[in-house]
N, C-alpha and C positions, 0 to 999 in steps of 0.2 A: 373652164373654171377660172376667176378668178386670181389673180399674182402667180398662172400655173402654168408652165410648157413646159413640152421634151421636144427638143431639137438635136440637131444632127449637126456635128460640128468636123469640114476637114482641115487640118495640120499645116502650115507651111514650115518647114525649118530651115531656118538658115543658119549655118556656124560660123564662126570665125570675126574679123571686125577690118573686112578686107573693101575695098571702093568699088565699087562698080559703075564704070564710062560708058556714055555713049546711049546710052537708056533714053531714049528720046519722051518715051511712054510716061517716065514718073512725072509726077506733080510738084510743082515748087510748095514746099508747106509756109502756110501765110498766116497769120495772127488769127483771125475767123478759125483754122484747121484744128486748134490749141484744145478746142474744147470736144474734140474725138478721143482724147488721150482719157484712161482710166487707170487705176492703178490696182496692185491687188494686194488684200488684205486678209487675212485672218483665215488663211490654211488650216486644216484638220481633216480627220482619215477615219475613215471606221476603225474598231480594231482590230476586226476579221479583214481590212484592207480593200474591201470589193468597192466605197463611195468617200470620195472624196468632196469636201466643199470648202468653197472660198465666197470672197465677197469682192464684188468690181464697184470700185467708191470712182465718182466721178463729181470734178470741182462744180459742175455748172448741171448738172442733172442728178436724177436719183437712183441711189445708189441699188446694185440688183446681187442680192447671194443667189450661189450656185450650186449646185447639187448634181454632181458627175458621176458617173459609173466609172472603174478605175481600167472592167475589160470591154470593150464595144464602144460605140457612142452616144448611148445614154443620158441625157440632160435633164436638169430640173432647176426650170429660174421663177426667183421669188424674190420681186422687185420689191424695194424698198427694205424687205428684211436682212437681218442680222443676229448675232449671236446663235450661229449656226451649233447646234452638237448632237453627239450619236449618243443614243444608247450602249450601255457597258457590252450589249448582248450584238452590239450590228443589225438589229432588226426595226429600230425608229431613229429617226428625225424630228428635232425641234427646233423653232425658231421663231422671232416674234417681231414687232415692228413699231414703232412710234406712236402707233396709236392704239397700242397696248393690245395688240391682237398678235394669239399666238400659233402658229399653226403645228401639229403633229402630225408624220407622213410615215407612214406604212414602206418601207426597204424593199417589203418584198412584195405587197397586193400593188405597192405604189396609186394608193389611195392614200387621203389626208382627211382630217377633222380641225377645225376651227373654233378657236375660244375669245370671246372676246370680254372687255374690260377687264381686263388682267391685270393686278397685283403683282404678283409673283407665282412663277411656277417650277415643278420640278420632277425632277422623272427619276423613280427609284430606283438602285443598283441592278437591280432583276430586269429592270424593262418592263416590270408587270402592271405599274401601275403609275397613273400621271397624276400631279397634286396642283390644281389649278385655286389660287384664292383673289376671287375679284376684289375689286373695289367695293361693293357694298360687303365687305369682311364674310362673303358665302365660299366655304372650302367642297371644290368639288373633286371626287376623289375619282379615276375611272380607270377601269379595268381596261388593260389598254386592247387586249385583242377581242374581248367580248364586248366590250363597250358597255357594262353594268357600270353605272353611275351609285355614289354615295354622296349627300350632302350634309354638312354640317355649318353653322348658322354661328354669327356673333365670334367668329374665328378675328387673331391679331397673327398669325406665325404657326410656320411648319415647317421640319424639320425629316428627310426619313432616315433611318441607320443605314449604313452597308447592307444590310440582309432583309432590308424591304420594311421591318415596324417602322410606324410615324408617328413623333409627339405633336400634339394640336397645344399651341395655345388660344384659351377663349378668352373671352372678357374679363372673367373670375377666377379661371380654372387651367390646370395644364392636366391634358389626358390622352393618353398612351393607345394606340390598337398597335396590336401585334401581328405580325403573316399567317400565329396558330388562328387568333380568332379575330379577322380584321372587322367582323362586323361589331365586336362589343367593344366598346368605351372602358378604361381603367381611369377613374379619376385619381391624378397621383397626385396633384395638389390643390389649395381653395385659398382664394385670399382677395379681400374685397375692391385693394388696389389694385392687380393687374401682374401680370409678368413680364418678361422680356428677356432676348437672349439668349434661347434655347440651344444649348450643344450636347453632340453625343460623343460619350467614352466608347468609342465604335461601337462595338453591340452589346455591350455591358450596362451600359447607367446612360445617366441624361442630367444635364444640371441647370439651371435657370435662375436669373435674379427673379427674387419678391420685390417689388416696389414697398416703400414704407412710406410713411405722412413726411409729405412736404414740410419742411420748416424755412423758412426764409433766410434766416441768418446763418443755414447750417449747411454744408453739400449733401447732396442728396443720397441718403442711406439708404441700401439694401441688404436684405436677407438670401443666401445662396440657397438652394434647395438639391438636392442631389439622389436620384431615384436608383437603386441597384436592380436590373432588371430578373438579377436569379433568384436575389432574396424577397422580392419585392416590397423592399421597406424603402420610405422616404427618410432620407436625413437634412437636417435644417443648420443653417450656421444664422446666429443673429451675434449683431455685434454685443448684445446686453449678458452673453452666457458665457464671457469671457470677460474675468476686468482687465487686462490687456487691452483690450477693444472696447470698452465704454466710453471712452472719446474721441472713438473714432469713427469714421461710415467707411463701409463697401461702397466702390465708386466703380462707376464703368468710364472708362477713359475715352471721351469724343473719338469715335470714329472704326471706335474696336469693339473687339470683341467684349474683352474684360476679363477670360476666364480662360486656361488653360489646363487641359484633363490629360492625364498620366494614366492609360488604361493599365499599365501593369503593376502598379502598386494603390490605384485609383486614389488618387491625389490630385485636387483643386488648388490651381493656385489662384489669384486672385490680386486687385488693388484697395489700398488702403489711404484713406488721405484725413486729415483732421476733424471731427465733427464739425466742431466751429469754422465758418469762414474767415478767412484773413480779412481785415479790417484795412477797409482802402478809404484811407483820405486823402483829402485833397492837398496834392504837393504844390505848395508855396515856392518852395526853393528846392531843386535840386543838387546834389551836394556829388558831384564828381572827384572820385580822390584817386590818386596818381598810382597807388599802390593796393588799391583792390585789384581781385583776382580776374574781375573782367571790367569792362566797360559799363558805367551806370545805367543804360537799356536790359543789357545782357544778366547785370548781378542783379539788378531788382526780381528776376524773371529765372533765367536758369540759374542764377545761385542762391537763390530763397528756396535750399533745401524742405524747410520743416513746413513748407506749404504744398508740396510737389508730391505726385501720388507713389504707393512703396509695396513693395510685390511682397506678399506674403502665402502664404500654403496651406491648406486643411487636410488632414487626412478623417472623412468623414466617419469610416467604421472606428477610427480612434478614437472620435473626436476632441481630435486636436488640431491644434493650431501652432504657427510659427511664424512670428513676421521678419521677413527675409533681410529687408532695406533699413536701412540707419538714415540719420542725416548726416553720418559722418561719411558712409558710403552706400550713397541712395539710389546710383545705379547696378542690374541688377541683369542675369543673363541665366536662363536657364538651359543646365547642359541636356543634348542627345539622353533619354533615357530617367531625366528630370533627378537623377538624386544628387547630383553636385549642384552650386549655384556659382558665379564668378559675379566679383560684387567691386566697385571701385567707386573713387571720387574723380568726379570728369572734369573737375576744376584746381585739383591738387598742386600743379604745375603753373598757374597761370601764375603773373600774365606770361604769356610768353608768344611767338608769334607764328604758329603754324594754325592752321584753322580748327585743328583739334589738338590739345597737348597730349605727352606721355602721362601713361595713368598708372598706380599700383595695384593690379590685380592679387583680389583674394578668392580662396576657393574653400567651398562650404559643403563638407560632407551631411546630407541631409539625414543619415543614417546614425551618423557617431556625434554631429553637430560641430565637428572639429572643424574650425578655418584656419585655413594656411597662407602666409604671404604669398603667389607664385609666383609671380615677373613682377618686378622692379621697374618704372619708368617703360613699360612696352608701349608701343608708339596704337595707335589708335585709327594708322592709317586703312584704307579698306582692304583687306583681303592678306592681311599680317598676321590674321589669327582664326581657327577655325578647331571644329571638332569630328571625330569619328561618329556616326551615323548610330554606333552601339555604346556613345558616352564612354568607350571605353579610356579615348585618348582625347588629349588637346593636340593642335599645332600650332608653330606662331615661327614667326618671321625675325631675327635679331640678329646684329652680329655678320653681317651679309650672309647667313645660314637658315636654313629652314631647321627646326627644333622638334622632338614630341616627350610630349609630358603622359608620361603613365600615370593613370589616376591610381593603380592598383601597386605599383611599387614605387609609386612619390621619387620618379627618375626622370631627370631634365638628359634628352641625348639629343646629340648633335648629330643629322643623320645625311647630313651633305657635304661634310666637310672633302670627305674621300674623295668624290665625283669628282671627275678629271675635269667639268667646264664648272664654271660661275654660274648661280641663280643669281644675282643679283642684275639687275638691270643697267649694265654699266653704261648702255645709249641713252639713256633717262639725261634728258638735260633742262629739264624744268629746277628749277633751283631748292634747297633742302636734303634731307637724306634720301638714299635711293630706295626705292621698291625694288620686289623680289619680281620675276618674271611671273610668278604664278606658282599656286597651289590648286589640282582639279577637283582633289577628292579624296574618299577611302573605298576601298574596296567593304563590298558588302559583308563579307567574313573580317576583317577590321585587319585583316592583316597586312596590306599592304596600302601604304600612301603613295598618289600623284602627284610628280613635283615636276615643272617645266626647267630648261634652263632656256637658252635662246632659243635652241631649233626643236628640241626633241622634249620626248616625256621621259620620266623616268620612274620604273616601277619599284618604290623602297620599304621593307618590312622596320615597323617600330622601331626597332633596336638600332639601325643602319646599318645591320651588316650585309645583307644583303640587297645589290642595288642592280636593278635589271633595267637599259632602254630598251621599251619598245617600238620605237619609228627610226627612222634613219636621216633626220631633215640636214642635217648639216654638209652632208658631202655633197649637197644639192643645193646649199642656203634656203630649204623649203623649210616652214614653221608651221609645226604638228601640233595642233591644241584639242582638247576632247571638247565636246559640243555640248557645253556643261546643261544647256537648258534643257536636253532631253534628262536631265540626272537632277534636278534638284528633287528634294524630298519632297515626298507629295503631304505628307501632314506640315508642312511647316504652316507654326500660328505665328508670323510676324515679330514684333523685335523683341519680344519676348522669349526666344529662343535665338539660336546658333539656327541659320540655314546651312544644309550642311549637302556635298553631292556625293552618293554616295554610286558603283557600278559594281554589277554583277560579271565577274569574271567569265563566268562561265556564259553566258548570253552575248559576254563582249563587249564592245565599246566604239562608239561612231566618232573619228577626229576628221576634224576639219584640217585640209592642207592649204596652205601658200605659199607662193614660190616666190623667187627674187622676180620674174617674170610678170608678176603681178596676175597670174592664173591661180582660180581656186579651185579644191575639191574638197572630195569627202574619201576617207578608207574606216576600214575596218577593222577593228581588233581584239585576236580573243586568244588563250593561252596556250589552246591546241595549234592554233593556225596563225600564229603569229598577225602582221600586218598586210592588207588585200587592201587592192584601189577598189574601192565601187564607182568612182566618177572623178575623173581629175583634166579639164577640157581649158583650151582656150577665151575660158567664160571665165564669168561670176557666179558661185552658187552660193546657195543660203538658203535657212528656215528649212533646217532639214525635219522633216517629222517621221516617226519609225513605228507600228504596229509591236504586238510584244515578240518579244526573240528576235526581231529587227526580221522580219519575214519581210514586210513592204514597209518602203520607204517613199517618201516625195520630198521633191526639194526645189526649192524657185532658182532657173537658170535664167540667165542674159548674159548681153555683150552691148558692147556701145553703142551696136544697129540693131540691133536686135532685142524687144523689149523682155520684160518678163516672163517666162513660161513656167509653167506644172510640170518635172519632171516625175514621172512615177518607175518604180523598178521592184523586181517580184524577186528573192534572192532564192528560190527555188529555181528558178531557169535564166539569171542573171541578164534577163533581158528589160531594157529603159525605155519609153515612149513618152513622149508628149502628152501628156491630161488635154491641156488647156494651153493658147499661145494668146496673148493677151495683145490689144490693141491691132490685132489681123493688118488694120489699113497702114501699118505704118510700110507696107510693102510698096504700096500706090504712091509713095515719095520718094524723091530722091536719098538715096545712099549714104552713111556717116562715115569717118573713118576717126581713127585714134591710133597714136604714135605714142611708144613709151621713151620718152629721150633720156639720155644719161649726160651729163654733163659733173664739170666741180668747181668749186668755191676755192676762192684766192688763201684758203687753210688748209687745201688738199683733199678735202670731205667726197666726194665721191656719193652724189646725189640723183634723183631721177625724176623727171617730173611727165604730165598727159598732154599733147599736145593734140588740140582736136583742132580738124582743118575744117575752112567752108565746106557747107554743101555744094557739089558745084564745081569744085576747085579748077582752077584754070592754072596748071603750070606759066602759062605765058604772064599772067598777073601777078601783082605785089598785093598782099591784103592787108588793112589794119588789124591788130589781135589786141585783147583784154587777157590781163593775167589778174587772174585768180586765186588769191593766197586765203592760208587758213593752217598754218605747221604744216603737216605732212596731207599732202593728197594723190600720190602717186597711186594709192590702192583703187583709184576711181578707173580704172582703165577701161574696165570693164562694164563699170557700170553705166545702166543706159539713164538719157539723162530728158529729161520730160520737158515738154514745151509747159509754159505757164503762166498765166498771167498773176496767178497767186502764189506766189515765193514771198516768203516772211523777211525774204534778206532781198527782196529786190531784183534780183539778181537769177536768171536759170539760163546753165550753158547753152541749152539746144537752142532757146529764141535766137542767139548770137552768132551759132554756126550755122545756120538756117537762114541768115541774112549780111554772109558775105564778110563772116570775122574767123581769123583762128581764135583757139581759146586754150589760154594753157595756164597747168595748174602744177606749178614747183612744189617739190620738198624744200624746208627750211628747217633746218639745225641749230641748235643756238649756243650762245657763249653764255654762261652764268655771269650776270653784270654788264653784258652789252649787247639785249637783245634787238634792241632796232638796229646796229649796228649789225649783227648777223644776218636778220632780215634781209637787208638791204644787199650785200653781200651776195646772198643764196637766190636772192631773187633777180638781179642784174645778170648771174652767171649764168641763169638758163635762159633769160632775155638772150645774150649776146649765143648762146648757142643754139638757139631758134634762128639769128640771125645771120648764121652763117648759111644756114641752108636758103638767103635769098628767095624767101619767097614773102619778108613778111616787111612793109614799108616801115621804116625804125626811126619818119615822122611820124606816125599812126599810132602807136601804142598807150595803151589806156590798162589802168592799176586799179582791180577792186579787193574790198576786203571788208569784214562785219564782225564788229567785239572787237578779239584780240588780234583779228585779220584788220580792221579798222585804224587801230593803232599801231603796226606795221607799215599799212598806208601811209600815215603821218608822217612816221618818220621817216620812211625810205625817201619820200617827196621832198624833205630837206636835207637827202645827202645828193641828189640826182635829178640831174633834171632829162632823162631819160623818155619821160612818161610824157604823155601829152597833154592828159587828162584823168583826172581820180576821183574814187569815192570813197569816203568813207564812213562809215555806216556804225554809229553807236559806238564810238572806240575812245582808248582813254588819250589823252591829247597831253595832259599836264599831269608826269606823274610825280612830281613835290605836291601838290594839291592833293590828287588822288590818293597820296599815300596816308594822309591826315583824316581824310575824310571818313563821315559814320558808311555804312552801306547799313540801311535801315530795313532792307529786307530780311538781315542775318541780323542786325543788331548789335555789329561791330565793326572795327574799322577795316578799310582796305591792305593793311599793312602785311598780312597773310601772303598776300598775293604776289607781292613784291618779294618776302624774305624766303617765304616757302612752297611758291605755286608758279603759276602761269605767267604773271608778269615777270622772272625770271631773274629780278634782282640780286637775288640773295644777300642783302642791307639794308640799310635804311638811307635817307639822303642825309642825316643828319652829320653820319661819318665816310658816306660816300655821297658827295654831296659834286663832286664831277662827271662820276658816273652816271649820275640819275641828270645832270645837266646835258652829257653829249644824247644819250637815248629819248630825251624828252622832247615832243613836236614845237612845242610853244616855246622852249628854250633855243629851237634854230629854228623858229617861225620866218627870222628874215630870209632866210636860203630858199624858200620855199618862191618855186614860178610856175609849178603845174600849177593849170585851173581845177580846184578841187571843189567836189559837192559834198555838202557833208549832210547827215541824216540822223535823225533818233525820233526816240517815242518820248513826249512829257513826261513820262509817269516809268521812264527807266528806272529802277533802283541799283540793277545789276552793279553796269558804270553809269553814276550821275551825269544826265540829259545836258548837267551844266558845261562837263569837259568836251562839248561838241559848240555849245558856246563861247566859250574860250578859246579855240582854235578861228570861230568866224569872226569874233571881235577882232583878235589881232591881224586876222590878216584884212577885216574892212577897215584896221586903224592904216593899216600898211599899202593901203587897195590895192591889195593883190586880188587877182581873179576869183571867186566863190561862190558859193549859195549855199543856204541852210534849208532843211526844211526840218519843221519839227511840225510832229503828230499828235495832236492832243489826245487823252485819254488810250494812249499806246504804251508798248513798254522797251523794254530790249530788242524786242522783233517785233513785227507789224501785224496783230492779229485778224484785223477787220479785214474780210475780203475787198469791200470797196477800196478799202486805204492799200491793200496788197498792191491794187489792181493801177493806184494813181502812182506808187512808187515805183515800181516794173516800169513805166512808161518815162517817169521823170529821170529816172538812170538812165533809159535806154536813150531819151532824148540828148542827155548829156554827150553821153559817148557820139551819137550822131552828129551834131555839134561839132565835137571837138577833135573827132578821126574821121570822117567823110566827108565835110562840107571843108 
C-alpha cells in the first residue's frame, strides 16, 4: 500500500557523554553526512498509552510521521504526513499531508481509508464518526467502524460537540444532527447572506455570526444567533434591538474567533467596534508631539481608543446585553468562570520607558455590575498576574511578594511574606524591576496556590497561612518546576481570557528537575506519596507527554553523543524503554564529548560554561576553538547539537567540532549599565581557563555571537585583542543611535531595551552619556584589531540592518580588517535556505582563514 509500512526497529543505547578512543571503525562525518541527520517533532500518545507517534522532519528530504506501538515493535510510516492525532477512544488514527489527502488507520484491524481533496476534517469525541469536507464544499460524514457514509452538499463549516452532535453550515442555513437522530437535519437557522463561525457551549447551544449587507463605508455587521439545544429555541442578537448598539456592528477580530460562550450561565460575549469607519485621509504633515502618550506610529493606532474593537456580553435567555470596554478603559480580560471582567487603560502611564507600562486594574462584577479599583499601577509584566481555574481568586506579583485577591471577601493577602526564601528573582540582571521566580497554578479544588522560589515549589492555601514545600531542590542546588504545559487549561479561548494552570492533587503533578550539574529530569508528585524520581539521568529530558492519571509517560532523552530518543515508561511496573532512538547512524561516526567547566570573573561570580572538544581529539595537539556567546548557555551540555548547513544564525556547534575545533559556550552575568563591559569580563575568564588546560592554541581563537550575542561581539573586540577573528551577526553596534531610533516592527523606539530590558542599560545616554560611551562598539571602534565579519538581513527591523553598517564604515574609514555581507529580502535571521546554506559557509570560511591557515 501506498505511504504504508511496518518495520521492525532494534535499539542501541548509549548513556552518558563520555569519549571513546581507538575506534578505528567510526567514520570522520564530512559536510555530504549532514544531510542524514533528522530531527523529531511532534510527539503524542494514545490515551490508553498502547501508540505513540512522531514526525522525523528532515532539512533536504521529506519529512515521514511515525506511528509505533508503545509494547513490541510495531511500526507505521507515513511519508510526507503530519499532524498526527488519536482518537479520544485509542482506537483511530489521523493524518493528512500537503496535498490535502487524509488518511484514517484502524489501531486495532490496522487497516486505513483514504480521503482526498480535503478541506478540513475531524473526528468526533466518540470515535464514532469522521467529518470529511472537501474542496467542492461536499460534507462527507462516515461511520467510522461500519463505514456507512452520509453526504451533505453546499456545506462552508462543521463543527461536532463533545458527545458526538454536529452543526453544519450551508450556504443559507446552519443545521444541527444530533447522535439521537443523526440521520434528520434540524434547520436551526436561514439567512440569505451566509454564516460563519460556528462554536459550541459544549453540549448545551451553539452560536454563529449571521453575515449582514456589506456597506462600504461601515465595518462589517453581524447578527449572533445562539441555538439552546434543551429548549430548542434559536435566540438572535442584532445590533438594531438595542439602541445601545445602533451605531455599532458586531465585528469578528482578524484571525479569532470573535465569540466567547460561558456554558454555565450561557453567556456570549462578543466585539464591538463603530458602525461608521474611521475616515483616513491623507496625512500632509505629521505632527509628533513630545508629550503624547506614545509615539506618533503607536498613538495614531493603539491609542485611537474609540476606533478599536470592545468586548461586550449577551445573556441570550435574558436578552440582554452589556458592553463591557470604554474608551477610557478599552482593555478587557475575562475572568475563570466569566462573571468578573478586569478592565484597564494600557496607556495610562505613558510615556514612560519599559515596553509595557504599569496599568490600573478594575474589576467588574458581572452579577451586581459593581467595579472596583483593584491594583494601582500593577506592572503588566508576563506572568505577574493570573487567576484560579474556578474564578474564585486573582494573583499578582508586587512588592517582591506574590499576593491573592479573594473575589468573594474583597481581601488583598500577602501569602509569601512568611516563607523563609525570596520569590523574587534576585539573579535577574537585565535592567528594570525584578521578576518573580514563578507562579505554576492553582490546585483544581482552588485551595491551594504554586509558588516557586529559587529551587523549590511551594504549596500555599489563599489566606497564607498555610505554606507547605513540596520538593527538596535546594540542599542539592536542583530547580523543581511543574511541567506547566501538561496543565494548561484545555478550554482556553485566547486573550480574551486569563490562561490559567490548573492541577489535580489527587492525580499528582509531573516537575521537571535540574541540577547545578546541568542533568535533567522528571519526578512526581502527589499528596499521599509526597515526591518520586521517575527519571533524573546524566541527560537532557523534555517534552514530557502523560496519558490520564500519568499511567504512561514519554519523554525525548539525549546527551551530547547521543541524539534524540522516545523514552517511554508504564507507572504500573515502573519500567522505561526506548520507543524510537533517532538518527541510528550517528553510531557509525566518530564519538563527541562535552566538559562542563567552572571558572570566575574578576567580580568573584562564580560561573560555568560547555566546553565541546574536537572529534578526534589528540591530547598531543593544540586546537583552535570558537566561543560562542548568547547570556547563559551552560544548560546546553546536554544537548545534542546537529550538523547543518541550515542554521539561521550561521553558525552549528557540531560542523566545528567535526572539523578539528573546540567549542565553548560561557555563562555571562551582567552589571546594570556596563554590559559589554561584563561580557567581556565573563567571557575572557573562561577563555583563560580553557587555557590553562593546554590544549587549546591562544593564537587560534575565534568570537561568535547573533543579536545580543552580536553586540557582545563588538564590544568585547574593543576591549581585547584576545580573539583572532569574529562575527557578528545582526547586533547593535552604536547604542546613542540605537537608543533614538523607531524599531518600526513594534512602532516604537528602542529605548525600552536600554532602560528596561536586554540591552541592560538602565538610562538613557542623555544623563549617562559615559556609560553608554564606554559600552558602545563604535565609540572604541579605534581599539578594535580583530578581523571581524559582520552579517545582517536588509529587511532587519528587530536591530536596524543600519547598526551593522556603521560598525563597517568606520572600521573601512580606519581599514581595519572586515567584511559585510548583507542579505537582501532577510531579516533578523536568515530564512531562506539557500541564503542559510551561503552563510554557514562564508563564517565557516572566515574562521578558516583566520585560525588554520
Amino acid at each position: 500500500m501506498r505511504n504504508f509500512a511496518i518495520q521492525s526497529i532494534v535499539f542501541i543505547l548509549v548513556l552518558g557523554c563520555q569519549m571513546v578512543f581507538g575506534q578505528s571503525t567510526k567514520k570522520v562525518l564530512r559536510e555530504q553526512d549532514y544531510k542524514l541527520w533528522h530531527t523529531l517533532e511532534d510527539e503524542s500518545m494514545a490515551p490508553n498509552g498502547n501508540w505513540i507517534a512522531f514526525k522525523l522532519q528532515y532539512e533536504n528530504a521529506n519529512d515521514t510521521l511515525v506511528l509505533r506501538a508503545s509494547k513490541g515493535d510495531k511500526q507505521f510510516i507515513f511519508p510526507q504526513y503530519f499532524n498526527g492525532q488519536f482518537s479520544f477512544d485509542s482506537n483511530w488514527f489521523s493524518c493528512q499531508n500537503d496535498r490535502d489527502e487524509v488518511v484514517l488507520f484502524d489501531l486495532e484491524k490496522e487497516t486505513k481509508d483514504e480521503f482526498k481533496k480535503v478541506k478540513k476534517y475531524q473526528l468526533d469525541a466518540s470515535g464514532n464518526r469522521i467529518g470529511i469536507l472537501t474542496h467542492t464544499d461536499t460534507l462527507l460524514l462516515q461511520q467510522v467502524k461500519t463505514k456507512k457514509r452520509q453526504y451533505l452538499s453546499n456545506v462552508k463549516a462543521f463543527e461536532f460537540s463533545s458527545k458526538g452532535d454536529i452543526v453544519v453550515v450551508k450556504d443559507t442555513s446552519v443545521v444541527l444532527f444530533t447522535t439521537d437522530n443523526p440521520l434528520v437535519a434540524i434547520i436551526i437557522a436561514h439567512n440569505s447572506l451566509g454564516f460563519k463561525n460556528v462554536i459550541w457551549n459544549q453540549d448545551k447551544g451553539v452560536a454563529f455570526f449571521e453575515n449582514q449587507e456589506t456597506v462600504a463605508t461601515a465595518n462589517q455587521n453581524h447578527a449572533i444567533g445562539y441555538y439552546d439545544i434543551a429548549t430548542q429555541k434559536l435566540y438572535t442578537l442584532n445590533t438594531d434591538d438595542f439602541p445601545e448598539l445602533r451605531d455599532k456592528s458586531i465585528v469578528k477580530p482578524f484571525g479569532q474567533k470573535g465569540m466567547l460562550l460561558e456554558p454555565h450561565e450561557d453567556k456570549v460575549f462578543f466585539y464591538l467596534n463603530a458602525r461608521e469607519k474611521a475616515k483616513r485621509e491623507e496625512v500632509k504633515m505629521e505632527v509628533w508631539e513630545y508629550d503624547s502618550p506614545l509615539e506618533y506610529p503607536s498613538q495614531i493606532t493603539e491609542g485611537a481608543f474609540e476606533t478599536q474593537n470592545k468586548l461586550a456580553v449577551w445573556w441570550p435567555q435574558k436578552n440582554k446585553i452589556r458592553v463591557l470596554a470604554t474608551n477610557d478603559r478599552p482593555r478587557t480580560i475575562v475572568c475563570p468562570d466569566s462573571n468578573y471582567i478586569i478592565s484597564f487603560n494600557p496607556i495610562a502611564y505613558e510615556p514612560q520607558f519599559e515596553l509595557s507600562g504599569p496599568v490600573d486594574l478594575y474589576l467588574t462584577d458581572l452579577k451586581t455590575n459593581e467595579t472596583v479599583l483593584l491594583l494601582k499601577k500593577q506592572s503588566q509584566k508576563v506572568q505577574t498576574f493570573g487567576a484560579s481555574s474556578q474564578g474564585s481568586y486573582l494573583h499578582y506579583y508586587r512588592d517582591q511578594n506574590w499576593w491573592v485577591y479573594d473575589m468573594h471577601k474583597k481581601t488583598h493577602t500577602n501569602i509569601t511574606k512568611k516563607l523563609p526564601y525570596t520569590v523574587e528573582n534576585y539573579k535577574q540582571d537585565e535592567a528594570g524591576p525584578k521578576y518573580a521566580f514563578g507562579c505554576a497554578g492553582w490546585s483544581s479544588d482552588n485551595r491551594h496556590v504554586f509558588i516557586y522560589d529559587e529551587y523549590d515549589i511551594w504549596k500555599i492555601t489563599p489566606d497564607g497561612k498555610e505554606r507547605t514545600r513540596i520538593t527538596n531542590g535546594r540542599a542539592t542546588a536542583t530547580k523543581f518546576r511543574v511541567e506547566d504545559d501538561l496543565y494548561v487549561s484545555q478550554s482556553f479561548r485566547g486573550s480574551i481570557e486569563f490562561l490559567t494552570h490548573t492541577f489535580d492533587k489527587r492525580e499528582g503533578i509531573i516537575v521537571s528537575a535540574f541540577d547545578k550539574n546541568k542533568n535533567w529530569g522528571y519526578y512526581f508528585w502527589s499528596e499521599t506519596k509526597g515526591l518520586k524520581k521517575v527519571h533524573h539521568n546524566t541527560s537532557k529530558s523534555s517534552k514530557i507527554k502523560t496519558t490520564a492519571k500519568n499511567q504512561e509517560m514519554i519523554w525525548i532523552e539525549e546527551a551530547c553523543n547521543v541524539p534524540p530518543r522516545i523514552v517511554w515508561q508504564s507507572n504500573r511496573d515502573k519500567n522505561s524503554k526506548v520507543i524510537y532512538q533517532s538518527n541510528k547512524q550517528y553510531d557509525r561516526f566518530e564519538s563527541r564529548k562535552a566538559e562542563l567547566i567552572h571558572y570566575v570573573n574578576t567580580r568573584g561570580d562564580s560561573l560555568q560554561g560547555v566546553l565541546y572538544y574536537p572529534v578526534g581529539y589528540d591530547e598531543a595537539k593544540k586546537y583552535p576553538m570558537i566561543t560562542y556567546i548568547y547570556e547563559k548557555l551552560s544548560h546546553r551540555l546536554h544537548q545534542y547539537e546537529y550538523p547543518t548547513l541550515y542554521n539561521r544564525g550561521g553558525f552549528a556547534v557540531a560542523n566545528y567540532i567535526h572539523d578539528g575545533y573546540f567549542v565553548l559556550l560561557p555563562d555571562i552575568v551582567y552589571e546594570v549599565g556596563n554590559p559589554g563591559i561584563a561580557a567581556k569580563d565573563c567571557v575572557v575568564s573562561a577563555v583563560n581557563e580553557v587555557l590553562k588546560r593546554k590544549v587549546v592554541d591562544e593564537n587560534r581563537i575565534g568570537l561568535y555571537g547573533h543579536s545580543f550575542g552580536g553586540y557582545q561581539v563588538a564590544s568585547i573586540i574593543t576591549q581585547t585583542d584576545l580573539f583572532k577573528a569574529a562575527v557578528v551577526g545582526s547586533g547593535v553596534t552604536d547604542l546613542n543611535n540605537l537608543y533614538v531610533q523607531m524599531n518600526w516592527s513594534w512602532n516604537r523606539t528602542q529605548a525600552w531595551r536600554f532602560e528596561s530590558q536586554q540591552m541592560r542599560m538602565g538610562s538613557n545616554p542623555f544623563e549617562n552619556s559615559e556609560g553608554y560611551k564606554n559600552n558602545s562598539p563604535i565609540a572604541n571602534v579605534t581599539k578594535i584589531s580583530t578581523p571581524v565579519l559582520i552579517w545582517t538581513g536588509k529587511e532587519d527591523y528587530n536591530v536596524d540592518w543600519n547598526q551593522s553598517i556603521y560598525l563597517h564604515m568606520a572600521l573601512r574609514r580606519l581599514q581595519k580588517k572586515n567584511r559585510l555581507l548583507l542579505f537582501p529580502k532577510e531579516g533578523h535571521t536568515i530564512n531562506s535556505p539557500e541564503n542559510q546554506v551561503l552563510l554557514t559557509h562564508e563564517i565557516k570560511k572566515w574562521f578558516e582563514v583566520h585560525l588554520k591557515q
